[in-house]
C-alpha positions as CSV (number, residue, x, y, z in Angstrom):
1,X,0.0,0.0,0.0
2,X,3.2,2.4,0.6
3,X,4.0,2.0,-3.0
4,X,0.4,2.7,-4.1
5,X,0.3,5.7,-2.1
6,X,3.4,7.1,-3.4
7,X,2.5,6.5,-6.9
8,X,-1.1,8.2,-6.5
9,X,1.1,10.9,-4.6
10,X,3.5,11.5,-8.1
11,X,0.4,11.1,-10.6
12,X,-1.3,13.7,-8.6
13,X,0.9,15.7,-8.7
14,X,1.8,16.0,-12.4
15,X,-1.9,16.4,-13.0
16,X,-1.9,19.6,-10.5
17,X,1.3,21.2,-12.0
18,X,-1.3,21.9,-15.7
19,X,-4.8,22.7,-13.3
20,X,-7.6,19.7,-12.1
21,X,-10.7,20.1,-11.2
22,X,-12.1,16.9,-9.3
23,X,-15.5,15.8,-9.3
24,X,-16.3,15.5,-5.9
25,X,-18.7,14.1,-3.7
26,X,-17.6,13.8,-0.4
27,X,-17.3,9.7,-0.2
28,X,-14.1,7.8,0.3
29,X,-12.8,7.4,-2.9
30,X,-12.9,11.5,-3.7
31,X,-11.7,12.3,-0.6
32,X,-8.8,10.2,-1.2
33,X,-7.8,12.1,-4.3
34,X,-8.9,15.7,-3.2
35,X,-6.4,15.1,-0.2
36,X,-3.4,13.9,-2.5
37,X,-4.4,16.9,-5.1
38,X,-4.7,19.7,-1.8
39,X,-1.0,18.6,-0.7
40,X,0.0,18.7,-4.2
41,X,-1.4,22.0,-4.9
42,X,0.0,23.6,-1.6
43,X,3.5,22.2,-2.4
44,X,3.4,23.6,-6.4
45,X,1.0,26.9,-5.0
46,X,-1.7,25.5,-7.5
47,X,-5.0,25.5,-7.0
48,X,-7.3,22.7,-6.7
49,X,-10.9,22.9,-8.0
50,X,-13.9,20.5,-6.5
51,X,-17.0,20.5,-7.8
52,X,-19.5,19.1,-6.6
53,X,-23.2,18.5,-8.4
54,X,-26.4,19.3,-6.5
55,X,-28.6,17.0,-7.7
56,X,-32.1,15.6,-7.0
57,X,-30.6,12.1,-7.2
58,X,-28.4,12.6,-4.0
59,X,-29.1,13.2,-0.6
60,X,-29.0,16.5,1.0
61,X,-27.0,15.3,3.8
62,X,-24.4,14.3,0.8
63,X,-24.1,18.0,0.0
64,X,-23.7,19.5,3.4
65,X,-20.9,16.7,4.2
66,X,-19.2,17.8,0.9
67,X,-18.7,21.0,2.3
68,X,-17.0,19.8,5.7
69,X,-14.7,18.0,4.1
70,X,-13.4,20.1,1.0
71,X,-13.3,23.0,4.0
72,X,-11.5,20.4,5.8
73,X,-8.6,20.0,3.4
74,X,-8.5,23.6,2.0
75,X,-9.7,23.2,-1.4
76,X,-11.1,25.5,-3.7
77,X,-15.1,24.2,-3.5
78,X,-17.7,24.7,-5.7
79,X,-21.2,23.7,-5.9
80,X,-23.0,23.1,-9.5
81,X,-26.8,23.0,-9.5
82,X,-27.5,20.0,-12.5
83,X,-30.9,18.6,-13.7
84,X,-29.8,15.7,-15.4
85,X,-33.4,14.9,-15.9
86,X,-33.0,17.5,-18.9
87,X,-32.6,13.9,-20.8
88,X,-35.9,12.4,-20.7
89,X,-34.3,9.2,-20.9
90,X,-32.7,9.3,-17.8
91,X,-36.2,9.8,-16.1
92,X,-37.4,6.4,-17.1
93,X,-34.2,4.5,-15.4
94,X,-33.0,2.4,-18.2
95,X,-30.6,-0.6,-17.4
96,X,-27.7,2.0,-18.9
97,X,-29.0,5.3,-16.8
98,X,-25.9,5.7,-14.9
99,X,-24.1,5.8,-18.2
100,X,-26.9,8.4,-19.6
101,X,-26.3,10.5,-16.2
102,X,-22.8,10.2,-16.2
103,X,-22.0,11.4,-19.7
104,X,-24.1,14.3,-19.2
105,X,-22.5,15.5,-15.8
106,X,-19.4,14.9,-16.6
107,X,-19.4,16.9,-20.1
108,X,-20.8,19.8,-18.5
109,X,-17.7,19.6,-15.6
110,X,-15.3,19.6,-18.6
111,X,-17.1,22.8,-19.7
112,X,-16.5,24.5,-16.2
113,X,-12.8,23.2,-16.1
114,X,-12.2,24.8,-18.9
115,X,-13.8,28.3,-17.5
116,X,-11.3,27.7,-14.8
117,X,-8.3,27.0,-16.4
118,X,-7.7,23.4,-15.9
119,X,-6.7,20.8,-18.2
120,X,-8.0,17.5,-16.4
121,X,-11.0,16.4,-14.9
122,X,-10.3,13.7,-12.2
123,X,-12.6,11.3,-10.6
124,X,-12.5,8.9,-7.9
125,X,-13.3,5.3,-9.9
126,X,-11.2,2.8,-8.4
127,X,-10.1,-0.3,-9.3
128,X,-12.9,-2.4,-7.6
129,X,-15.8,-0.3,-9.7
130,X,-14.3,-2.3,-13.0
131,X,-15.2,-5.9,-11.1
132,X,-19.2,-4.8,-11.0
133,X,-21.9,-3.6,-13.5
134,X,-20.8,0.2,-13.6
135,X,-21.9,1.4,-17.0
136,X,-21.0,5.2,-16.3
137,X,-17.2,3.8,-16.0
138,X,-17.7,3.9,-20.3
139,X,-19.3,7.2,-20.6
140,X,-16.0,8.4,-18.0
141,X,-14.0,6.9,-20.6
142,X,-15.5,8.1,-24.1
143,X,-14.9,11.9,-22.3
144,X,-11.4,11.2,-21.4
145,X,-11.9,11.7,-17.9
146,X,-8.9,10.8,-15.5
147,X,-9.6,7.8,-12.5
148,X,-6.0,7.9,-11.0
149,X,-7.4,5.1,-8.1
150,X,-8.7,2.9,-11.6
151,X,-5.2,3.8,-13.1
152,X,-3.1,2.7,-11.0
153,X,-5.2,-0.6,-9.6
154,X,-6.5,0.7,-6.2
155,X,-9.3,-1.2,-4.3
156,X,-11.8,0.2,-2.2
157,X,-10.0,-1.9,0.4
158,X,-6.7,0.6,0.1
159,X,-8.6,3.3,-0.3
160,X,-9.6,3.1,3.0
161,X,-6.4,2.1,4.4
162,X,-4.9,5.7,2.6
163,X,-7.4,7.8,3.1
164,X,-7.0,6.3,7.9
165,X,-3.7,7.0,7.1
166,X,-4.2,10.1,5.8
167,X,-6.6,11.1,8.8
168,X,-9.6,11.5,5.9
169,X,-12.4,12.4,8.3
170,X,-14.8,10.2,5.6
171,X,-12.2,7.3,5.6
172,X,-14.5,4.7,7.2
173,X,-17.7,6.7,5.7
174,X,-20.3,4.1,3.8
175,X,-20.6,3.8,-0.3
176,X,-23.6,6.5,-0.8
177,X,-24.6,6.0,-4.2
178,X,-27.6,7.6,-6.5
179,X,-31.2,7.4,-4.9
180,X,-32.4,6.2,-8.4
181,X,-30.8,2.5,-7.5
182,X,-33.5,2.2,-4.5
183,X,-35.6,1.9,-7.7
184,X,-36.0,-1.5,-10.2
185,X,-34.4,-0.4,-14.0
186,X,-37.4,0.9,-16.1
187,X,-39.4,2.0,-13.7
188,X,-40.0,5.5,-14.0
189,X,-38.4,7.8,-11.3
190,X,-40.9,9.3,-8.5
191,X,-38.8,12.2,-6.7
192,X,-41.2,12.1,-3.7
193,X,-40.8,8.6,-3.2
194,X,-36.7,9.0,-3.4
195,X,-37.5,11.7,-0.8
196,X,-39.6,9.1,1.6
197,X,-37.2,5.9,0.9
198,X,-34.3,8.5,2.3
199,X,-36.4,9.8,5.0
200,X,-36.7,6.1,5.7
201,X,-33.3,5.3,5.9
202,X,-32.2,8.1,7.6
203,X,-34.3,7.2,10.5
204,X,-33.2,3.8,10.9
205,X,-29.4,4.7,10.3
206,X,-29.8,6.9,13.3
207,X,-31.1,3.7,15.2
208,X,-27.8,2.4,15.1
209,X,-27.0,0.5,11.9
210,X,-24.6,1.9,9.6
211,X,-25.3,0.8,5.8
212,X,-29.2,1.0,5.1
213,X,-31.0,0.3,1.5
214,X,-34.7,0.8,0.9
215,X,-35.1,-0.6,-2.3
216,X,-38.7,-0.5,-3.6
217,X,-40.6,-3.5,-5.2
218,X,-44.1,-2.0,-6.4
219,X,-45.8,-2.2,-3.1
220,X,-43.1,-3.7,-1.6
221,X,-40.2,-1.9,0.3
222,X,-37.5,-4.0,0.9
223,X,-34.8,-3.7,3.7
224,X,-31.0,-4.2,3.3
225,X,-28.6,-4.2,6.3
226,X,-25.4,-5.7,7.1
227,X,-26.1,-9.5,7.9
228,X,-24.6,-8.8,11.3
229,X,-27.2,-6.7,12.2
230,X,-30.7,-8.4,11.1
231,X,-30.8,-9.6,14.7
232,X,-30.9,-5.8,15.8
233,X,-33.1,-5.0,13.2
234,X,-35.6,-7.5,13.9
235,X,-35.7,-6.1,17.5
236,X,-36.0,-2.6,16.6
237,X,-38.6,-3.8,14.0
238,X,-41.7,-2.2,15.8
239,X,-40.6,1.7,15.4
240,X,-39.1,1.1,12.1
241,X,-42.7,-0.5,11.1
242,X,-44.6,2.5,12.6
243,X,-42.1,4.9,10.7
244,X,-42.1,3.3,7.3
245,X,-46.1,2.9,7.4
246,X,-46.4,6.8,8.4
247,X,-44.6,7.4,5.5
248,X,-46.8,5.8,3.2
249,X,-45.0,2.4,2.9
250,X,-47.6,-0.8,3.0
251,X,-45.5,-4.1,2.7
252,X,-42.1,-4.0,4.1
253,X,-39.7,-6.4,4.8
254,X,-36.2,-7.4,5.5
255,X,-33.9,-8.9,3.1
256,X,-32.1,-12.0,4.7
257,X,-29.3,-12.0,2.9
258,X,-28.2,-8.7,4.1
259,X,-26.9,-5.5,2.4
260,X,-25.8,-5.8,-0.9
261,X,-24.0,-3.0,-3.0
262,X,-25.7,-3.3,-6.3
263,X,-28.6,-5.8,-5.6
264,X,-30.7,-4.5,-8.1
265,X,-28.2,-4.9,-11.0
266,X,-28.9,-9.0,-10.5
267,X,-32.0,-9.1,-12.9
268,X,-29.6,-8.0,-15.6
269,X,-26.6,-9.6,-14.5
């Protein structure tokens, strides 16, 4: 991992010398490169650019936590209100959305890079994302867009390791991603049920458990937790019932198998 980190250190730093601007959102992965890029920068007096997209797809807790931690490592931060839903298609949640809502972010973060000045656009892929069905890894590399973690072969595993060695505040922070995979492809996407699935799981992550998924089955919610805590679940099951059904919720039920990041790719899979 010493190697690794030295390596993401040098390629960092070459990008920073000619201007990056980092698409960032505040998870692990980003952190990891907006740290190496910050030390970079102050070392070569560059300055480093993250941006980070306000979206309807993404929690608003995701936002105020990008903040913290570009503030954090003294990085140049700036928010970009998108509406990738300005692509119809991306409304109905086809099996290749993420590529869909990737090539359109993306392509308008090259446009602001280029209003600031810098020649890359840097994201935080890593080497794991390449093992499981991540179509918006294609549409990252049709635009030319720069995963040093991917580059060089870093796993989510090291990534962790760097960013606790690093003293990342986020380094042990859960994999957050889009509110749109709560929901089975090709159904269409209902913003005010995103907005009661993560009301949902923001309750019962502040019961205790960590990683929570709401995914949503027609009438049929659908609870994923680590497998070490179904036991916990189970006992807290009464609140979490009277929550849910306040909501609006009318079957729910617990997944045995546990938490699973991407369970809803395994239809297409």
């Amino acid at each position: 991992m010493k190697n690794k980190l030295a390596q993401l250190e040098q390629y960092m730093e070459r990008l920073v010398q000619e201007g990056i601007c980092i698409a960032f959102s505040g998870g692990v992965d980003s952190s990891l490169i907006l740290k190496v890029a910050t030390q970079a920068g102050k070392k070569l007096k560059k300055e480093v650019y993250a941006i980070t997209f306000e979206s309807q797809l993404h929690p608003t807790s995701d936002l105020i936590l990008s903040k913290k931690v570009a503030k954090e490592m003294g990085a140049t931060h700036k928010i970009v209100k998108m509406n990738e839903f300005e692509n119809k298609e991306i409304l109905k949640n086809p099996v290749n959305r993420c590529y869909l809502c990737k090539k359109y972010l993306f392509s308008n973060l090259q446009k602001i890079s280029k209003e600031l000045g810098c020649n890359y656009v840097v994201d935080g892929t890593n080497a794991d994302d390449l093992k499981v069905y991540r179509p918006g890894v294609q549409a990252l590399k049709e635009l030319g867009i720069i995963s040093p973690l991917k580059d060089l072969g870093i796993t989510k595993e090291e990534v962790r390791k760097m960013a606790e060695k690093l003293k990342i505040s986020v380094s042990s922070r859960p994999a957050a991603p889009c509110m749109a995979t709560r929901l089975p492809y090709n159904t269409e996407i209902d913003f005010d049920l995103l907005k009661k699935i993560e009301r949902g799981e923001e309750f019962i992550k502040k019961l205790g458990f960590t990683v929570v998924r709401l995914r949503m089955h027609g009438d049929v919610i659908r609870i994923e937790v680590a497998k070490e805590d179904l036991k916990r679940l189970l006992e807290k099951s009464g609140e979490i019932i009277d929550y849910l059904k306040n909501l609006g919720f009318i079957y729910i039920t617990v997944d045995l198998e546990g938490f699973r990041s991407g369970s809803m790719d395994i239809p297409i899979l």
